[in-house]
C-alpha positions in Angstrom: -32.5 7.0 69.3 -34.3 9.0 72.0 -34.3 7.8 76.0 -37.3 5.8 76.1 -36.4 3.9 73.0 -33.1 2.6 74.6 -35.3 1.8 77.9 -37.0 -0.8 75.4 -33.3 -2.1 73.7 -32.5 -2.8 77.3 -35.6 -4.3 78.2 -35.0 -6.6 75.5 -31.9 -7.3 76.5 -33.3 -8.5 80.1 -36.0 -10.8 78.4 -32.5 -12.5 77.4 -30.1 -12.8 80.0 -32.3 -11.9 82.8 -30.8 -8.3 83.9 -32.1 -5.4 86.4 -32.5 -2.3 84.8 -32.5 0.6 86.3 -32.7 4.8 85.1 -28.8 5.0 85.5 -28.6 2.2 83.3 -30.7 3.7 80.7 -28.8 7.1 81.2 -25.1 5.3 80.5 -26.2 3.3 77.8 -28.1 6.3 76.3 -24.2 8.2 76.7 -22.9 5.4 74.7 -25.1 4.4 71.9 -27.6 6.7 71.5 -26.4 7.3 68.2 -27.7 4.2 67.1 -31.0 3.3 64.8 -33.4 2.1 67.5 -35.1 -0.7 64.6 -31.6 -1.9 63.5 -30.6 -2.1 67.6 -34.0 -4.2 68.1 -32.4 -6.3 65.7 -29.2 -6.4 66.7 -30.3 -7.9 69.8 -32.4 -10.5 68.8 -29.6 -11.9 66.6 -27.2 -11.0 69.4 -28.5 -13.5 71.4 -29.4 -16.4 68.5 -25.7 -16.4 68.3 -24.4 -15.9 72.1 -24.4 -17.0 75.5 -22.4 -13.8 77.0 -24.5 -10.8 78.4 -24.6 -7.9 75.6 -22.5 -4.5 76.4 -22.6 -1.4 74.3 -19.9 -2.6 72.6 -21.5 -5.5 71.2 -24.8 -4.0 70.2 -22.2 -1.3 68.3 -21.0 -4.3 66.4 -24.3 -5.7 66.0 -25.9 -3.2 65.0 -22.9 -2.5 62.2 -23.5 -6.2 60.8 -27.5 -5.5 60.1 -27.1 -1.8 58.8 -24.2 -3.7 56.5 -27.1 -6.4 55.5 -29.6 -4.1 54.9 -27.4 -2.1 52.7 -26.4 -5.1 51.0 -29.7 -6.0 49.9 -30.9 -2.7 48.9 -28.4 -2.5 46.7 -28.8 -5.8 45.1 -32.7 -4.8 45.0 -31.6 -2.0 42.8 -29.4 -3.6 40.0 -30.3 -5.1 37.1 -30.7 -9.0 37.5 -28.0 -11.3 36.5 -27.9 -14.1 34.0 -25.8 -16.3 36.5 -28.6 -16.3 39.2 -31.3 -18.8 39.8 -34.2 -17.8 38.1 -36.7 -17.9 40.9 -34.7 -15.2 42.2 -34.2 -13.7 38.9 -38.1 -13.5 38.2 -38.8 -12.4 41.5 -36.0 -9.4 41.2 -37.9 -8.6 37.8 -41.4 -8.6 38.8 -40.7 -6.5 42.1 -38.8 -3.9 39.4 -41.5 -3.5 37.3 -43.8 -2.8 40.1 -41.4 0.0 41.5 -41.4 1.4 37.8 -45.2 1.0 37.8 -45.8 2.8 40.9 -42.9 5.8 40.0 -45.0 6.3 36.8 -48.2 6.1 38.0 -49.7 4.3 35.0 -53.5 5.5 34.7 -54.5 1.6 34.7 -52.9 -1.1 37.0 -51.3 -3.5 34.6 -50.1 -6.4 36.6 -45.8 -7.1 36.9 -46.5 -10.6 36.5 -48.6 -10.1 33.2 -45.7 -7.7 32.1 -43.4 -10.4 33.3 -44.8 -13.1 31.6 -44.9 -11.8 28.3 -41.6 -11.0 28.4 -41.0 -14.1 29.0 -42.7 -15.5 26.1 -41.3 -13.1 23.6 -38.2 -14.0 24.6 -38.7 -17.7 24.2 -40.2 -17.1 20.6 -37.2 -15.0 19.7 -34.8 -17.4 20.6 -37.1 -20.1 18.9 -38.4 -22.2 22.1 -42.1 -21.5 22.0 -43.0 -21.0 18.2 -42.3 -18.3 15.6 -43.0 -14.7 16.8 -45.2 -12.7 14.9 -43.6 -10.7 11.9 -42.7 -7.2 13.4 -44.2 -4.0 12.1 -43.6 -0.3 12.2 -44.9 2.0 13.8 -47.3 2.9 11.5 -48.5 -1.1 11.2 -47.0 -1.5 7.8 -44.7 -4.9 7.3 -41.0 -3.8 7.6 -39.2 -2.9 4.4 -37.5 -6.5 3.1 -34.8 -4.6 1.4 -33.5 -2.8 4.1 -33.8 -5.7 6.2 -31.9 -8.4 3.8 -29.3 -5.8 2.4 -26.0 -7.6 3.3 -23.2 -5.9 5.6 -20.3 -4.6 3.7 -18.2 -7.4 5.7 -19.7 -10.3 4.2 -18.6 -13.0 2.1 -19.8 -13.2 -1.5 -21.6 -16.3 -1.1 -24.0 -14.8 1.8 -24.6 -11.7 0.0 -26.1 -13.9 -2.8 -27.8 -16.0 -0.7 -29.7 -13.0 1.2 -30.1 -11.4 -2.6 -32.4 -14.4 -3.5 -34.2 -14.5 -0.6 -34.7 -10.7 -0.6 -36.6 -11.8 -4.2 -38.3 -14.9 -3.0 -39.8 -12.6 -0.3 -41.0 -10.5 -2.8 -42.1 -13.0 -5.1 -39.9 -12.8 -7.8 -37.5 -15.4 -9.1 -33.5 -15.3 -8.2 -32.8 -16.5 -11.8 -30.3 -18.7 -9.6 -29.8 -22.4 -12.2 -30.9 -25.2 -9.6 -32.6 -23.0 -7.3 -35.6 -25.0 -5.7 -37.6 -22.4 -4.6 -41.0 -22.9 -6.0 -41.0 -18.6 -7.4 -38.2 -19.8 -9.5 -39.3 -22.7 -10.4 -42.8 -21.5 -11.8 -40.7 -18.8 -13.4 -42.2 -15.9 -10.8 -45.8 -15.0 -10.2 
C-alpha cells in the first residue's frame, strides 16, 4: 500500500467514527500496516464498522483485513473446482456456465458459442440419457456409421448364463434375424426372419 492510499483507509475510517487525521497519523499507521492490500483494507473497513461500535486501530484493520483475504481465497477456490452433486442447482448451473465461459475465453474459440447454449444441451443430453426427456438419438462413430451391434451386445465374461442369452437374441433381433428361442415373441422369430 503506498502513503496516499493509507491517507484514503484513514479517511474512511473518519467518515465512521468521526476522527482528525493528521500527516503523523498517516506516517504511524503507514509504519504499521503498510503491508497491507489497499482494496482488501477498503473492505476491511467498511465491514469493520457494519459489525462495531469501537474506533478501528491497526490492529483491527490487520484482523480485518485477514478475514476478507480468507473470503476471497475461499471463493476463488470454490470458483475453481468442479461442481458438486450435493449443491443447489442454481448454484450448480451458475458454477457450470461461468466454467465454460472461462474455457471459452482460454481457448479462444474462432466463433462465440454461448455457455448457456453449451449448458443447456448438456442438460438435455443428460436428461435423455437417464430417460427423463425422451430417447436420445442412436450414437454413431466417428465416421457417421451406426455402432457395431456385436461389439456392443457381446456379454462380460462375469455374467450369468441367462443374461448372456438374453443379450445373444437381442444381438439377432437387432440384426434381423430370428433367436430360434421356442416361445420367443419377437415378431423376427415369429415370421421365421426376414
Amino acid at each position: 500500500m503506498k502513503l496516499s492510499e493509507m491517507g484514503k483507509v484513514l479517511a474512511k475510517c473518519a467518515a465512521f467514527d468521526a476522527r482528525t487525521i493528521g500527516e503523523s497519523d498517516v506516517m504511524a499507521w503507514f509504519e504499521a500496516v503498510g503491508h497491507l492490500d489497499y482494496h482488501f483494507a477498503m473492505e476491511a473497513v467498511s465491514r469493520y464498522y457494519a459489525a462495531s461500535r469501537q474506533r478501528m486501530w491497526p490492529v483491527d484493520l490487520v484482523e480485518a483485513v485477514r478475514m476478507v483475504r480468507a473470503e476471497h481465497e475461499r471463493q476463488l477456490r470454490m470458483s475453481g473446482r468442479a461442481p458438486q452433486r450435493i449443491e443447489p442447482s442454481d448454484i450448480r448451473d451458475a458454477r457450470l456456465r461461468a466454467g465454460v465461459r472461462r474455457v471459452m475465453q482460454a481457448a479462444s474459440l474462432p466463433r462465440q458459442i454461448e455457455a448457456s447454449d453449451v449448458h443447456q444441451r448438456a442438460l438435455e443430453r443428460a436428461r435423455a440419457e437417464r430417460g427423463q426427456g425422451g430417447r436420445p438419438d442412436r450414437r454413431r462413430t466417428r465416421t457417421g456409421r451406426p455402432l457395431d451391434l456385436e461389439a456392443v451386445t457381446v456379454p462380460p465374461a462375469w455374467a450369468k448364463e441367462e443374461i448372456r442369452e438374453l443379450l445373444s437374441d437381442a444381438a439377432l433381433h437387432e440384426r434381423g434375424r430370428p433367436c430360434g428361442r421356442e416361445g420367443c415373441d419377437n415378431p423376427r422369430c415369429i415370421s421365421g426372419g426376414v
